[in-house]
Every structure is written in structure tokens, then in C-alpha cells.
N, CA, C and O atoms as a printed pandas DataFrame, in Angstrom:
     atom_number atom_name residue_name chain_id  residue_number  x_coord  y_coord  z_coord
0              1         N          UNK        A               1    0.843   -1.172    0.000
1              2        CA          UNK        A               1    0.000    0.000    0.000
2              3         C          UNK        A               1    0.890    1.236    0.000
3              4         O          UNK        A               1    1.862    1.463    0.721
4              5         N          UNK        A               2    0.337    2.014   -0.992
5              6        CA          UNK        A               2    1.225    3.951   -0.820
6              7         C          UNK        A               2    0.746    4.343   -0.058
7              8         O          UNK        A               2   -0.359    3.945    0.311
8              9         N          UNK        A               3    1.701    5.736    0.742
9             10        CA          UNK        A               3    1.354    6.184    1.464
10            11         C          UNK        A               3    1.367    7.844    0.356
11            12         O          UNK        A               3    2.232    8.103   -0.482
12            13         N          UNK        A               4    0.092    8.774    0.724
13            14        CA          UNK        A               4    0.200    9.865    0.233
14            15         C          UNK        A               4    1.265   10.663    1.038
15            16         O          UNK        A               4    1.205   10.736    2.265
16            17         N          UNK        A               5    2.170   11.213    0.360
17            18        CA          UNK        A               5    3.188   11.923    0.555
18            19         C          UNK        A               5    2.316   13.484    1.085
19            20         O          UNK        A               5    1.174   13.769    0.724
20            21         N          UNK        A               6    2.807   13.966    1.602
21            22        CA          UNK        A               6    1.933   15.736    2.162
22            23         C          UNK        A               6    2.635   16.409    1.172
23            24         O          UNK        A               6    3.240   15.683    0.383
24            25         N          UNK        A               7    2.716   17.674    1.001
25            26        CA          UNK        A               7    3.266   18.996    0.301
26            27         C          UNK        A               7    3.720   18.415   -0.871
27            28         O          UNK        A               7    4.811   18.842   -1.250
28            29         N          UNK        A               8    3.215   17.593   -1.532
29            30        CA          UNK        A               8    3.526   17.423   -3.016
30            31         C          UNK        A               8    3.886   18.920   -4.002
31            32         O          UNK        A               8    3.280   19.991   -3.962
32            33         N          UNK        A               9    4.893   18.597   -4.727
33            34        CA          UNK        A               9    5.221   19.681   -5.892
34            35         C          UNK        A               9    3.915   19.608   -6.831
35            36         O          UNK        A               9    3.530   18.571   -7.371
36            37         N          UNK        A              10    3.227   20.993   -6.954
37            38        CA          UNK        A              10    2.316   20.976   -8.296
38            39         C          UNK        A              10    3.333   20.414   -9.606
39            40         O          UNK        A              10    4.490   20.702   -9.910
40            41         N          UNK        A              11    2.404   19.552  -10.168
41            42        CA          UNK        A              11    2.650   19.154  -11.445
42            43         C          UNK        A              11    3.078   20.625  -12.221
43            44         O          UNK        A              11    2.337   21.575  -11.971
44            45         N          UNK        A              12    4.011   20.819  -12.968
45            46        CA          UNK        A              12    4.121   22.103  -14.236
46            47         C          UNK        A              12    3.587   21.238  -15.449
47            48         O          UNK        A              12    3.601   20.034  -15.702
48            49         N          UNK        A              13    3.178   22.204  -15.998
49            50        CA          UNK        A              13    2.081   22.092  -17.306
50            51         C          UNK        A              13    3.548   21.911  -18.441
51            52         O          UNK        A              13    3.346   22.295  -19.593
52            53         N          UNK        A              14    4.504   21.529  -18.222
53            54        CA          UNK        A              14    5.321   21.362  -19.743
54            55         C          UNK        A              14    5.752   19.859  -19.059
55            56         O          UNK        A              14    6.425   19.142  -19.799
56            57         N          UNK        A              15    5.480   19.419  -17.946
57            58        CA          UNK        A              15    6.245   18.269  -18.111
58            59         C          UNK        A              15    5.707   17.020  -19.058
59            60         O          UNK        A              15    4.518   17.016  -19.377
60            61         N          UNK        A              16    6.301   16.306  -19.360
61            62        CA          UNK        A              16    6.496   15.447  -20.373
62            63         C          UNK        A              16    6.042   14.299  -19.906
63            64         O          UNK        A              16    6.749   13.734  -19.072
64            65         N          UNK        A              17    4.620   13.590  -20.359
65            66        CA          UNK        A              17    3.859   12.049  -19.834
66            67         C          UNK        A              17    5.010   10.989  -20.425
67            68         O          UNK        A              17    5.178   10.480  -21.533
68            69         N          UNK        A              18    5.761   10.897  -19.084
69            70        CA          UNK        A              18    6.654    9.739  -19.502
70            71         C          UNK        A              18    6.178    8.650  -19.282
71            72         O          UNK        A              18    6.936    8.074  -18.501
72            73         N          UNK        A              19    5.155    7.903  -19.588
73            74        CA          UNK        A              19    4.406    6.817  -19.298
74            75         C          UNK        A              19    4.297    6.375  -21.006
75            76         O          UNK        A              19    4.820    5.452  -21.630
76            77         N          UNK        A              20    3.021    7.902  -21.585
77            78        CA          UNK        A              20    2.505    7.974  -22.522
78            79         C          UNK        A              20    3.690    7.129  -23.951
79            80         O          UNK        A              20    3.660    6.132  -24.672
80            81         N          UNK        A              21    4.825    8.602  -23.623
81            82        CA          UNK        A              21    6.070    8.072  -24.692
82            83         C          UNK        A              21    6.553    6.909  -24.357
83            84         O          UNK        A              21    6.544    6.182  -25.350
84            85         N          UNK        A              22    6.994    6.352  -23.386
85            86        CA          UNK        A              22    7.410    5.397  -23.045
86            87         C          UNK        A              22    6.910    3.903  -23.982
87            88         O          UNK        A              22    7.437    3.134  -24.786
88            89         N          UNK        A              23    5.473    4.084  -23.251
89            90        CA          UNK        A              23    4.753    3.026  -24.197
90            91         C          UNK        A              23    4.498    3.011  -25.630
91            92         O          UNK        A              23    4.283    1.910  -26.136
92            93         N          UNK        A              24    4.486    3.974  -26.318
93            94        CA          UNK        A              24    4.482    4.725  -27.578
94            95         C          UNK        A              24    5.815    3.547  -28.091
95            96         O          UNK        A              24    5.820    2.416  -28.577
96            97         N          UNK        A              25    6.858    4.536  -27.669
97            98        CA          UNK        A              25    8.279    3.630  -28.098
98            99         C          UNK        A              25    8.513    2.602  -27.867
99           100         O          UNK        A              25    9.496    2.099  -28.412
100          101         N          UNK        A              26    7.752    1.871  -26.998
101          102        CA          UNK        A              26    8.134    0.296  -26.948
102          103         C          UNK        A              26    6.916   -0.642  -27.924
103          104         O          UNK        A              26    7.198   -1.710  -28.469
104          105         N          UNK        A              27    5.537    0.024  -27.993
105          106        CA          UNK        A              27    4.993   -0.589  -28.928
106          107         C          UNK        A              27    4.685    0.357  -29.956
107          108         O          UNK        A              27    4.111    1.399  -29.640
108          109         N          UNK        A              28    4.966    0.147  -31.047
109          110        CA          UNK        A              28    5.074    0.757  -31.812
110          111         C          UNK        A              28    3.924    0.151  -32.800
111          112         O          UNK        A              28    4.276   -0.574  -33.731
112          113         N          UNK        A              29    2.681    0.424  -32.609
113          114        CA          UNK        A              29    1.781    0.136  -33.826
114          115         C          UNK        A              29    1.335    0.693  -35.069
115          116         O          UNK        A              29    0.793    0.226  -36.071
116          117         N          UNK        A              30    1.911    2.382  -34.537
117          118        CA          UNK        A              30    1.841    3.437  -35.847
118          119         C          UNK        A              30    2.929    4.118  -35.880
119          120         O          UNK        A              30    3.623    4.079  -34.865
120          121         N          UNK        A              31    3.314    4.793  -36.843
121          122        CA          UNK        A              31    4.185    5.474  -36.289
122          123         C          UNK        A              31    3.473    7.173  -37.364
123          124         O          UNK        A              31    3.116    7.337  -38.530
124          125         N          UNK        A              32    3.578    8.064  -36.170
125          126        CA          UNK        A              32    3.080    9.231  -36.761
126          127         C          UNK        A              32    3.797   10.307  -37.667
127          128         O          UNK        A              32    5.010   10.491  -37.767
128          129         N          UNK        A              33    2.690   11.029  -38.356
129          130        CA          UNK        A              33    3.611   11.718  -39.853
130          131         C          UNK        A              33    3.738   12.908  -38.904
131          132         O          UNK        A              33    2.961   13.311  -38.039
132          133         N          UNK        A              34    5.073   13.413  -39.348
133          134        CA          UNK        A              34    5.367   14.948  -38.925
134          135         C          UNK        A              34    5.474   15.542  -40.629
135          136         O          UNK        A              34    6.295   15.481  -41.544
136          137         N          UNK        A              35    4.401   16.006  -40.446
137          138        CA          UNK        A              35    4.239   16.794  -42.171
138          139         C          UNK        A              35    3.629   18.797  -41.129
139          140         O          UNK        A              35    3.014   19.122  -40.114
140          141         N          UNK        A              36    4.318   19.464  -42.246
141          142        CA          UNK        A              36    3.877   20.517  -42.155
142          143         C          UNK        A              36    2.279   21.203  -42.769
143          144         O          UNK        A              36    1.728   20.969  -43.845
144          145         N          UNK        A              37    1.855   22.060  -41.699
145          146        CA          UNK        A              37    0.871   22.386  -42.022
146          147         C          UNK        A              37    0.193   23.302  -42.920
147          148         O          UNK        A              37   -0.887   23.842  -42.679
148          149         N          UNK        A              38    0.966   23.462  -44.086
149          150        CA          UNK        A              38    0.003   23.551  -45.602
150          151         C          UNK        A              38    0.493   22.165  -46.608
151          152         O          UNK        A              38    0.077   22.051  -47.761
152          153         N          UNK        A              39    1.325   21.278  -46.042
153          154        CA          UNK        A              39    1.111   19.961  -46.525
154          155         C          UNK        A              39   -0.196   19.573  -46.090
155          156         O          UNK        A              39   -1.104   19.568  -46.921
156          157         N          UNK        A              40   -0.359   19.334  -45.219
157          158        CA          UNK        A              40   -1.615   19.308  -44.453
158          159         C          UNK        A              40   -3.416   19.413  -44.788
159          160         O          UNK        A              40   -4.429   18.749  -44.570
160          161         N          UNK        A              41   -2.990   20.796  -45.501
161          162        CA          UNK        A              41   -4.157   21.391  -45.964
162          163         C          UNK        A              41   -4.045   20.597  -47.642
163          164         O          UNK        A              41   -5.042   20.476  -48.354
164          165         N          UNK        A              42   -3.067   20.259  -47.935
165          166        CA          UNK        A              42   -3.165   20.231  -49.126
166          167         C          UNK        A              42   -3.820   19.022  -49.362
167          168         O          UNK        A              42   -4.815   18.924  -50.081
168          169         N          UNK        A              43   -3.166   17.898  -48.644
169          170        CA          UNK        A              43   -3.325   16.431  -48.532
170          171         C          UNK        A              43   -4.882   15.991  -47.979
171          172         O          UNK        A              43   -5.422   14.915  -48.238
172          173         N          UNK        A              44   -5.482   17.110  -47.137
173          174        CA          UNK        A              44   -6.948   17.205  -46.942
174          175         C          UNK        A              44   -7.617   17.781  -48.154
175          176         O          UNK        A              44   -8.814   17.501  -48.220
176          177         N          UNK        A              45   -6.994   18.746  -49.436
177          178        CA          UNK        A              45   -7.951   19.245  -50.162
178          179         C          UNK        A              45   -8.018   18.078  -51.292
179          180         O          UNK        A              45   -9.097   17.927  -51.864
180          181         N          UNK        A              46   -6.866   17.202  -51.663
181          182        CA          UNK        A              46   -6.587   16.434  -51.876
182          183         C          UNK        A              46   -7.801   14.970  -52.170
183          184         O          UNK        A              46   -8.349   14.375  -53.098
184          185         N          UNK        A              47   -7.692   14.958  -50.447
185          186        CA          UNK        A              47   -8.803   13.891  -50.112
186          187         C          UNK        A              47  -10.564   14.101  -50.722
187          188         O          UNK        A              47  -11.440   13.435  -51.273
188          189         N          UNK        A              48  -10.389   15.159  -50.315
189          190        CA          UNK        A              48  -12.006   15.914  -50.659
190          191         C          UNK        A              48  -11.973   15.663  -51.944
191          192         O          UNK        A              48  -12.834   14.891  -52.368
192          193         N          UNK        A              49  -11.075   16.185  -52.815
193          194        CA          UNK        A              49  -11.431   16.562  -54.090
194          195         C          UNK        A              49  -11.810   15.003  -54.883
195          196         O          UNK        A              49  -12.534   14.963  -55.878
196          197         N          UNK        A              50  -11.166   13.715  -54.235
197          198        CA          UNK        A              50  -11.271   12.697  -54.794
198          199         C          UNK        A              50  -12.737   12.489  -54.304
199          200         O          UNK        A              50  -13.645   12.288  -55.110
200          201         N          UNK        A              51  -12.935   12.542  -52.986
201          202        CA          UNK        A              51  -14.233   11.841  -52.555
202          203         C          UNK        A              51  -15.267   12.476  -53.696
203          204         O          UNK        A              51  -16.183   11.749  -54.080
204          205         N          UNK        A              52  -15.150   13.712  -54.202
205          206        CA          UNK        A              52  -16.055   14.756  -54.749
206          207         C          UNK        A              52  -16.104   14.165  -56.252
207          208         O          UNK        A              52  -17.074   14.140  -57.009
208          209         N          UNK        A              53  -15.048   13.789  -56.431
209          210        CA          UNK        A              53  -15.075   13.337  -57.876
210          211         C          UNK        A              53  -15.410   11.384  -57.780
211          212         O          UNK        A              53  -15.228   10.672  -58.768
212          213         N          UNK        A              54  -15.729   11.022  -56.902
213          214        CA          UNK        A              54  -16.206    9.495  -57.078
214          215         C          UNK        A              54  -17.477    9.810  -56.624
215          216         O          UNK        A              54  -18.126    8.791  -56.863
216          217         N          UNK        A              55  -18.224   10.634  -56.103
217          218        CA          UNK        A              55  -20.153   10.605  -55.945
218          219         C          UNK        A              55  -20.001   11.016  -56.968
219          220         O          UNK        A              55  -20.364   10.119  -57.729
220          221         N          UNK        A              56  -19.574   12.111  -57.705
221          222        CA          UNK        A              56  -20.106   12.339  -58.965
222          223         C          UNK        A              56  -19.862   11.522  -60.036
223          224         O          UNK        A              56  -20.591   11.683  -61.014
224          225         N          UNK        A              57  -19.079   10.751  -60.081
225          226        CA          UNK        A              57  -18.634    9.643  -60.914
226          227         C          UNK        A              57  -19.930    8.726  -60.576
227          228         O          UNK        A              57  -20.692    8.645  -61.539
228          229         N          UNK        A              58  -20.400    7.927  -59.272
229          230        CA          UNK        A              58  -21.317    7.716  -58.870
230          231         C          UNK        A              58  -22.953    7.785  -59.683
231          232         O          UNK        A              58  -23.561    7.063  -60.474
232          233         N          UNK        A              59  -23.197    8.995  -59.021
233          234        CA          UNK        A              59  -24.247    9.470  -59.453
234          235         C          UNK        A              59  -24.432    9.752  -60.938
235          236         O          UNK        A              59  -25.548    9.943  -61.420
236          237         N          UNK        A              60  -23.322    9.771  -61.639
237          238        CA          UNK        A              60  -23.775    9.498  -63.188
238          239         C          UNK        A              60  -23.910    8.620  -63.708
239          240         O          UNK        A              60  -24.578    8.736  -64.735
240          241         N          UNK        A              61  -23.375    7.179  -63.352
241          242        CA          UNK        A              61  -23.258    5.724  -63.174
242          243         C          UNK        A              61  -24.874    5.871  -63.025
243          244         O          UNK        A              61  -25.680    5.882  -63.955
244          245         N          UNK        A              62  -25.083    5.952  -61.992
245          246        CA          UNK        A              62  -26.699    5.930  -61.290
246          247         C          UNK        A              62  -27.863    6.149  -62.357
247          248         O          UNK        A              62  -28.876    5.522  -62.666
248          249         N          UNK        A              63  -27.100    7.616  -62.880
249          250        CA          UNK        A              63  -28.260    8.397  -64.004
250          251         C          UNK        A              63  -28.618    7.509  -65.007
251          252         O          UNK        A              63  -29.743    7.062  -65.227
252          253         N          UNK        A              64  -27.087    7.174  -65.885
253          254        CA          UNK        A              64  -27.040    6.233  -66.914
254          255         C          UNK        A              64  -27.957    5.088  -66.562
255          256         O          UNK        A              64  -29.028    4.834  -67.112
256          257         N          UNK        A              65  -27.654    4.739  -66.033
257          258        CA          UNK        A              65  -28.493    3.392  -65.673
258          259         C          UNK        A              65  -30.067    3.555  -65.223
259          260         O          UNK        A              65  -30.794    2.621  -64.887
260          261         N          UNK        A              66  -30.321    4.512  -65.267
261          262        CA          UNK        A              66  -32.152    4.707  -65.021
262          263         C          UNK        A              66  -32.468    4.384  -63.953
263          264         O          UNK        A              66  -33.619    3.986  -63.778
264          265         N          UNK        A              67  -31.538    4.447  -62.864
265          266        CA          UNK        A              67  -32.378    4.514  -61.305
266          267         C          UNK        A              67  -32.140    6.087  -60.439
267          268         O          UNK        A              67  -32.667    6.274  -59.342
């Protein structure tokens, strides 16, 4: 059993969840993109523009076909 310690140090707001990274780096199931942010925007306008162009690809498929 712990015992609560009295006059604990407040946590500071920059310290670093060494738990979080820790586990991060030992399992490694993704590993995350460091891309800059108008890559970012681009790679999202990107995405859209495809989704935008397969309903409409879609929906003319649809037309053609008489439903």
C-alpha cells in the first residue's frame, strides 16, 4: 500500500507524460507523420477533391443506368 506523501510539488504544465512516450516507443503500432501544415491542408484538399469526384462519378453511373 502507498502512502500519500503531504506537500507534493504541483505538477508544471510542460512536463512530459513519460508513461505515454514510453509506451508509444516500446509498442510501436503506428508510427506518426510529422508533415507541415500547408502539406496538411493540401493532402486534406486532396482527399475531398477525390471523394467529390467518385459521388459524382457515382451518381452518373446511377443516371445512366435509369435509377
Amino acid at each position: 500500500m502507498f502512502r500519500i506523501r503531504k506537500n507534493k510539488p504541483a505538477i508544471s504544465a510542460d512536463a512530459r507524460p513519460f508513461r505515454t512516450v514510453r509506451r508509444l516507443n516500446i509498442n510501436r503500432t503506428y508510427t506518426p507523420l510529422k508533415i507541415g501544415v500547408v502539406a496538411g491542408y493540401i493532402l486534406l484538399g486532396m482527399l475531398s477533391a477525390s471523394s467529390s469526384m467518385f459521388g459524382i462519378l457515382v451518381g452518373t453511373l446511377l443516371r445512366m443506368a435509369g435509377l
